[in-house]
C-alpha positions as semicolon CSV with decimal commas, in nm:
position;residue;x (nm);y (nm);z (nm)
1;X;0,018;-0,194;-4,051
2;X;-0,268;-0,425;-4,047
3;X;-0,529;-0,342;-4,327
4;X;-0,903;-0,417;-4,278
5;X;-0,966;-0,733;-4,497
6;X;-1,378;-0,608;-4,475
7;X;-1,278;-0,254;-4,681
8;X;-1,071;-0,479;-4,974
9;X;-1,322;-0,591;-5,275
10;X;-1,323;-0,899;-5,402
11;X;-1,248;-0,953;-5,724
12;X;-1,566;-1,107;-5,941
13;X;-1,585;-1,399;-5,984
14;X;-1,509;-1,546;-6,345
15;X;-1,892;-1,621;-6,528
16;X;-1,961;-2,004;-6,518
17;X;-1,867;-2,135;-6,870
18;X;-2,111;-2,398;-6,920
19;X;-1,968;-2,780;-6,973
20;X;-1,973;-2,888;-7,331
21;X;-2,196;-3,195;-7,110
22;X;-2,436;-2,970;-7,076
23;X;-2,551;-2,951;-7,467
24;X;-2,643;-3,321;-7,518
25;X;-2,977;-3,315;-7,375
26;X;-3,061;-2,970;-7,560
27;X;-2,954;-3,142;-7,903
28;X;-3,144;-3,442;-7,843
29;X;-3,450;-3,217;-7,766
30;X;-3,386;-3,019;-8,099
31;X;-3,322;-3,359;-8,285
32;X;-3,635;-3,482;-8,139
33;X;-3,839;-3,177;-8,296
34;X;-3,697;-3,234;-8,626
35;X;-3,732;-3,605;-8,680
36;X;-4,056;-3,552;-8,633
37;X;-4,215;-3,313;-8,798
38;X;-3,904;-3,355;-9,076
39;X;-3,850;-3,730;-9,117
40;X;-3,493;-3,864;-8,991
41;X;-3,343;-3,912;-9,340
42;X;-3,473;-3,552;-9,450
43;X;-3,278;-3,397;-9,139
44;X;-2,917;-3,281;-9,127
45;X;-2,689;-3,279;-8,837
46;X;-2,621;-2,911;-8,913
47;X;-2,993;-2,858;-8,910
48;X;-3,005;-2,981;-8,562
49;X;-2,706;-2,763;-8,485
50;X;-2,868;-2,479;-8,575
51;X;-3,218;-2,571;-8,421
52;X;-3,063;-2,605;-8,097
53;X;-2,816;-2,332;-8,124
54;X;-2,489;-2,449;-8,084
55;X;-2,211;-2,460;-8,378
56;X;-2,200;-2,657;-8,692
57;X;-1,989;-2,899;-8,546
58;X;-2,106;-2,936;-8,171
59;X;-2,357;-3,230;-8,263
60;X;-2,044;-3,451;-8,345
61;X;-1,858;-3,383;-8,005
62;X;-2,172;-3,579;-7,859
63;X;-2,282;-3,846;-8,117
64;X;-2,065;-4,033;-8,340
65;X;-2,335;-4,061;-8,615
66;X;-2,654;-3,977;-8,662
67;X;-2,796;-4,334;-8,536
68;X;-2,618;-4,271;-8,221
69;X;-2,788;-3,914;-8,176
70;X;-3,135;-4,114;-8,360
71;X;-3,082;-4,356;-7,990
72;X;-3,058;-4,035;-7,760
73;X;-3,380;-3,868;-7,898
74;X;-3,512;-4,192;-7,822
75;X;-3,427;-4,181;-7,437
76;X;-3,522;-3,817;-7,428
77;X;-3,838;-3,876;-7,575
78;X;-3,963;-4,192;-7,334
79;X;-3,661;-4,255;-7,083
80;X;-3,883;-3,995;-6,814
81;X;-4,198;-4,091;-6,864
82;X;-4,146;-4,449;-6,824
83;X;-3,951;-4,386;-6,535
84;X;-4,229;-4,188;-6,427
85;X;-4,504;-4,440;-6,496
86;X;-4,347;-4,718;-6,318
87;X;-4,289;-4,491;-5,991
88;X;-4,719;-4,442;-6,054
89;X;-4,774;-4,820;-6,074
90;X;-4,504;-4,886;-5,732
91;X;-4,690;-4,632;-5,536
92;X;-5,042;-4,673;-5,662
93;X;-5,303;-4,760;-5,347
94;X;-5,676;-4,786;-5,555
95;X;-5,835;-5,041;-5,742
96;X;-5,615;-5,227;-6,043
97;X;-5,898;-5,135;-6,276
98;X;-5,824;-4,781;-6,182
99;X;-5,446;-4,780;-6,214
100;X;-5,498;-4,927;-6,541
101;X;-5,729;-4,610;-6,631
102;X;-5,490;-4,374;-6,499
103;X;-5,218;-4,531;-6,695
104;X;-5,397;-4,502;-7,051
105;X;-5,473;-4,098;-6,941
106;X;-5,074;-4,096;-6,909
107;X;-5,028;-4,263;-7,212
108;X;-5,259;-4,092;-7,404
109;X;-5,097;-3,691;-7,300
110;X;-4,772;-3,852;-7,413
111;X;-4,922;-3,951;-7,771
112;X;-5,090;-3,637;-7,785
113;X;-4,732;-3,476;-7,694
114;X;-4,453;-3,367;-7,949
115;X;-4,269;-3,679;-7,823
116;X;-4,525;-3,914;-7,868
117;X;-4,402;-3,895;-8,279
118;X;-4,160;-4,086;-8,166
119;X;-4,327;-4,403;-8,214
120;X;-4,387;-4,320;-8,562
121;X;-4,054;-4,236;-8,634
122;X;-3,890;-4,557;-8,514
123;X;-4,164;-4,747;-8,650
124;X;-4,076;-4,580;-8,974
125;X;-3,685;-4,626;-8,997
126;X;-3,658;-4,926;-8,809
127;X;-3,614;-5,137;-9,182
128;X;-3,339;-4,878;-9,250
129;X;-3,170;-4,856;-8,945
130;X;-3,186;-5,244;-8,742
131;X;-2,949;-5,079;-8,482
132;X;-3,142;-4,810;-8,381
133;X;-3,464;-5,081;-8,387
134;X;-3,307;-5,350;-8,180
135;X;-3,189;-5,047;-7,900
136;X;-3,534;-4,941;-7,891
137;X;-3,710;-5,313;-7,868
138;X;-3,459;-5,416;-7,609
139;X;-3,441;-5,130;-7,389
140;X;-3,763;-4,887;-7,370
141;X;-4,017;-5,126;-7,575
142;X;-3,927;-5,386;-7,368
143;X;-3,953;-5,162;-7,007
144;X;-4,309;-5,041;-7,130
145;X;-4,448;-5,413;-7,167
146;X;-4,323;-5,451;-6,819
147;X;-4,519;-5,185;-6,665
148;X;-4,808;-5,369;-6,796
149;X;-4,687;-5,692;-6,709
150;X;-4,684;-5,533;-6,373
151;X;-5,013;-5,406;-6,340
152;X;-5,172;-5,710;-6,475
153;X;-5,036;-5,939;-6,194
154;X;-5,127;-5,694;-5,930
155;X;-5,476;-5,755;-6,061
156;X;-5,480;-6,077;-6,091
157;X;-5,252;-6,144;-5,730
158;X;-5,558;-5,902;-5,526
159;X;-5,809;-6,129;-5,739
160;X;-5,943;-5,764;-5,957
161;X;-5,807;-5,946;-6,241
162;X;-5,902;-6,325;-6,358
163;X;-5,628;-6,526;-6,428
164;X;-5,404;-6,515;-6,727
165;X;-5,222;-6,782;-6,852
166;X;-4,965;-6,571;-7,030
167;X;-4,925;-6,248;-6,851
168;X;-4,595;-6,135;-7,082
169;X;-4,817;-6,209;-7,394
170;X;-5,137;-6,038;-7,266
171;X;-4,922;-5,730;-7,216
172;X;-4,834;-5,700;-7,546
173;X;-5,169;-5,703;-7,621
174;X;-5,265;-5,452;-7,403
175;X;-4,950;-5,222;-7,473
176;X;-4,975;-5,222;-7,852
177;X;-5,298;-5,114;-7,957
178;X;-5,235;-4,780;-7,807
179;X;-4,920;-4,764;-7,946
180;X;-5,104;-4,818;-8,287
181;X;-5,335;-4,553;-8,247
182;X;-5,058;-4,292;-8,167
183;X;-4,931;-4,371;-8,521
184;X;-5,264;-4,368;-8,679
185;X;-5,316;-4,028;-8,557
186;X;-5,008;-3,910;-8,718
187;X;-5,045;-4,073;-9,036
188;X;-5,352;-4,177;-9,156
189;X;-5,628;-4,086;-8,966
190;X;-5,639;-3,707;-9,105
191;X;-5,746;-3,871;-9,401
192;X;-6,008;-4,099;-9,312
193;X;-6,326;-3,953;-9,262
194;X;-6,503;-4,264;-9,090
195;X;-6,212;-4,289;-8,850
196;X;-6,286;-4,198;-8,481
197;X;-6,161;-3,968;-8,262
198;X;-5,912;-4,010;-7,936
199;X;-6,206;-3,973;-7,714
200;X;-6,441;-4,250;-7,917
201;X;-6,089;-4,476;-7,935
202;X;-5,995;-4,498;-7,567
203;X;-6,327;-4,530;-7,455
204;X;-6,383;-4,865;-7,671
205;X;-6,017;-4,934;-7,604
206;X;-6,052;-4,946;-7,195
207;X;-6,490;-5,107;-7,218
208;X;-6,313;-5,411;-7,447
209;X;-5,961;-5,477;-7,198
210;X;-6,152;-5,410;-6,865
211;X;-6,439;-5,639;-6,954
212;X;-6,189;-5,917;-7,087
213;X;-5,990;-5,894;-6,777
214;X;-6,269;-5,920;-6,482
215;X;-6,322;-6,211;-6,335
């Protein structure tokens, strides 16, 4: 006899176990959190473990050492916003003087973010850990003084810009003073009483770059 197949219920389906492939970003982000506010030598793998909750030994299924989980926060920390700059710059239709604006207001909400300590904490190990340094330098470091690079010859190519002899160079000058500040504020400046605030810093920042870079 046939038997209605619509009147037979289906068995549940089995709850999606998530993919142990799933956990590296969520350790990184953890990781990220405690470097910071921690220091990288100060921090344990099981205190990651535990700040991202997973078990004890989870962190070493994904990183063979801690340097190799230090490189991770690292990409978690600037691999999207770069990526996200340089799709800004690509698609960008005003003025050059104007992208460059907009491109210090992103830099300056990543500073002010939780990642943004990330600059302090390379800065800070890179003597103690060369690896880590020379990953950083020759991957993301290297990427951000592009996007400069980038925006300074589409100033000077639509004639916004004057010409620059050494655009590679005058990126680095433009990239690493902001980097500089986003380590003062996380170091010294909560000490210094003369020093000035974001607001004062970018303002001199962009009135000294924008001036130097008209024709």
């Amino acid at each position: 006899m046939d038997t209605d197949q619509s009147v037979i219920p289906l068995a549940p389906r089995p709850a999606r176990s998530r993919r142990p492939d799933d956990r590296g970003p969520e350790i990184a982000r953890a990781a990220l959190e405690l470097f910071v506010t921690r220091g990288f030598a100060a921090t344990k793998l099981e205190d990651v473990a535990k700040a991202a909750g997973v078990s004890k030994g989870l962190p070493y299924l994904y990183f063979k050492s801690k340097e190799e989980l230090f490189k991770a926060v690292i990409a978690e920390a600037i691999g999207e916003p770069l990526v996200k700059a340089n799709e800004f710059v690509d698609g960008y239709e005003g003025s050059t003087e104007d992208l460059l604006r907009d491109l210090i207001v992103m830099f300056r909400a990543f500073a002010e973010d939780p990642r943004g300590g990330v600059i302090k904490l390379i800065l800070a190990e890179a003597g103690n850990f060369p690896d880590v340094a020379r990953f950083y330098c020759s991957t993301f470091d290297l990427r951000g003084r592009d996007l400069f690079a980038k925006t300074l010859r589409r100033g000077v190519a639509r004639g916004e810009f004057r010409p620059i002899a050494d655009i590679d160079a005058a990126a680095i000058v433009v990239a690493q003073p902001l980097a500089m500040h986003s380590v003062w504020q996380r170091s010294l400046a909560p000490f210094d009483a003369q020093a000035p605030d974001s607001d004062t810093f970018y303002a001199a920042y962009l009135d000294l770059i924008l001036k130097g870079l008209r024709p």
